[in-house]
C-alpha positions in Angstrom: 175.3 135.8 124.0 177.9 137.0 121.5 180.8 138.6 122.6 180.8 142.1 120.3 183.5 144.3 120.6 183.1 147.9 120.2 184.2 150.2 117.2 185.6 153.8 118.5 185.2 156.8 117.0 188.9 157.3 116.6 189.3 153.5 114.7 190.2 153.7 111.2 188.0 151.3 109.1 191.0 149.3 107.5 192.3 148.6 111.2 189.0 148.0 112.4 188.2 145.0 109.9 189.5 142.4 111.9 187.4 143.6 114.8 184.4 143.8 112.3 185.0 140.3 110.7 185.1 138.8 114.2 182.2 140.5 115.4 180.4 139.1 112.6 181.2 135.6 113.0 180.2 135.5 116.7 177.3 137.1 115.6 176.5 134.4 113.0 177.7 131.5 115.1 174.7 132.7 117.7 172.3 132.5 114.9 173.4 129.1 113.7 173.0 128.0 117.3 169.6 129.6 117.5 168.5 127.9 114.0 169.4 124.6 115.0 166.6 125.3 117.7 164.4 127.1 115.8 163.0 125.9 112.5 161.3 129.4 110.9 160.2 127.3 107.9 158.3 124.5 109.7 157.5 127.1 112.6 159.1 123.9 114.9 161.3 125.0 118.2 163.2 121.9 119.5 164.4 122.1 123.3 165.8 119.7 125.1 166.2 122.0 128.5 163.7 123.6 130.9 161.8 126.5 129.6 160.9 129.2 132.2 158.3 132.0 132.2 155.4 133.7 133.6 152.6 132.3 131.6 152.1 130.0 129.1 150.1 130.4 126.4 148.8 128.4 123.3 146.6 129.8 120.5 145.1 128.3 118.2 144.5 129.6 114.1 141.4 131.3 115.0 143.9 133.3 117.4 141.3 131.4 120.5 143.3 130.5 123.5 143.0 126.5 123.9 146.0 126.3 126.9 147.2 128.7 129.7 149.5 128.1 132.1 150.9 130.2 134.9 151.7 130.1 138.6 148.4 129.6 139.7 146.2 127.6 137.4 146.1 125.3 134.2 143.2 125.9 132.0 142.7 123.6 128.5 139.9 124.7 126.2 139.9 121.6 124.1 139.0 117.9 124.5 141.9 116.1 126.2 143.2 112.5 125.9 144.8 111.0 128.7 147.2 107.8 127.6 148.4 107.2 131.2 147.3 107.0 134.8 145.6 110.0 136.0 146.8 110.9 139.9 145.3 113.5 141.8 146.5 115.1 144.3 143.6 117.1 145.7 140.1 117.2 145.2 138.3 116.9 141.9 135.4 119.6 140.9 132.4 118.6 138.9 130.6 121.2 136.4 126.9 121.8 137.6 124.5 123.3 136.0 120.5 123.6 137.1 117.8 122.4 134.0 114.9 123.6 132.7 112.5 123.1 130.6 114.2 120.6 128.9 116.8 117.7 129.2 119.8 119.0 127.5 120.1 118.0 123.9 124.1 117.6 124.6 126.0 116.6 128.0 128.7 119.9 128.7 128.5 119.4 132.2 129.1 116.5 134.8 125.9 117.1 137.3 122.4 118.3 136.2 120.0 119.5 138.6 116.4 118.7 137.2 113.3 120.8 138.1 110.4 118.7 138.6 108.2 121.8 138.2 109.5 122.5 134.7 110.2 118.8 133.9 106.6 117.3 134.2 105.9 114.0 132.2 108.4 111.1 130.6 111.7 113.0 130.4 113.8 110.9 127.4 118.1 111.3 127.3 119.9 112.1 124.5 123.1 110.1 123.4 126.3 111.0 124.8 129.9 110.8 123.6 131.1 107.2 124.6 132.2 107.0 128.0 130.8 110.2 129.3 129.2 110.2 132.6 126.8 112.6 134.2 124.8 112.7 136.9 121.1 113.6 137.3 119.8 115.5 140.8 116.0 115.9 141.5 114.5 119.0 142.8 111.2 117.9 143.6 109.8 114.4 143.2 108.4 112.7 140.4 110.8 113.0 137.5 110.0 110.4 135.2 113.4 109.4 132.9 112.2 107.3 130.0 114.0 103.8 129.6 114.4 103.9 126.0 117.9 105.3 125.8 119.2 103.5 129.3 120.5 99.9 128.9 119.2 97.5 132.0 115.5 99.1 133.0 112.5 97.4 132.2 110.3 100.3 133.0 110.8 104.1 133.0 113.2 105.5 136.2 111.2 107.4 138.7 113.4 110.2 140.2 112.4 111.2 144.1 113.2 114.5 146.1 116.8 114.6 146.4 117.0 111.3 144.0 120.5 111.0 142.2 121.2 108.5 139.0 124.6 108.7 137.8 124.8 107.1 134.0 127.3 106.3 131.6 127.0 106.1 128.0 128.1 103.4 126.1 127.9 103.1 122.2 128.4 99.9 122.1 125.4 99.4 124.3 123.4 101.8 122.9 122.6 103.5 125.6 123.4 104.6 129.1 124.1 102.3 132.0 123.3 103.0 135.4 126.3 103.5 137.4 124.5 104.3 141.1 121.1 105.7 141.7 119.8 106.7 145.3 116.0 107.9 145.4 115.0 106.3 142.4 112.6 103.4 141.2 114.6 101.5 138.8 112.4 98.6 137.8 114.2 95.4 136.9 116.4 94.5 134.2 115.1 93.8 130.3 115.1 90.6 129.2 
């Protein structure tokens, strides 16, 4: 912080200018230091310290929050890549979401719960983004998911009570491959 020193009412301005000069060069030296820190053409702030707050917050042009950060959560509102090791330190929470009529058309959650009531007949996947897994629960038996988009299956997959498939999507594949299934009639591999 620069050190200002006061002007009285009883200073004369001639004996005050080497009080006035001064206080104008500490002034200026703080701004240099905050420039070389601060880039206001670029919009670029350069720290090399620990930066301390409440909350985070970054917006993007649309003024639409895409990451908050404060003492009790993280939340990111846009895809993210992960270059290294992921650790976890506690438990990891899948989205779920309960379908019907239809199969989703694209994969925003982790877990669907399918209704065989609403999902009568030969139930076809859409593509995925590669690499994306999801899981598929019955509720009620008989879902039928049609093998043309899953990579292994000779025949359709027949989904019982309680039946889970989890899949992963593969572009290179074409397709999704089964990862596990449990309750299911998954009927050899194609040839």
């Amino acid at each position: 912080m620069a050190s200002i020193t006061t002007i009285l009412g009883t200073d004369s301005v001639s004996s005050s200018r080497i009080v006035l000069n001064n206080n104008f060069a500490a002034l200026n030296d703080e701004f240099a230091d905050i420039a070389n820190l601060l880039n206001t053409t670029t919009q670029v702030l350069t720290l090399t310290g620990l930066i301390t707050g409440g909350t985070l917050k970054i917006k993007n042009t649309s003024n639409v929050e895409t990451f908050k950060v404060n003492d009790a959560t993280a939340e990111v509102n846009v895809p993210t890549t992960f270059n290294q090791d992921v650790v976890l330190g506690n438990s990891l929470t899948h989205s779920v979401t309960y379908v019907t009529p239809t199969l989703p058309v694209t994969y925003n959650y982790t877990t669907y719960i399918l209704d065989a009531g609403e999902l009568a007949g030969v139930n076809t996947l859409e593509n995925a983004n590669n690499g994306q897994e999801i899981t598929l629960i019955a509720d009620g038996s008989g879902i039928i998911i049609n093998n043309t988009n899953l990579v292994g299956p000779a025949a359709d997959v027949v989904m019982a009570n309680g039946g889970t498939l989890t899949l992963r999507y593969s572009v290179e594949l074409d397709g999704f491959a089964i990862i596990s299934s449990y309750g299911c009639t998954v009927s050899g591999t194609a040839i």
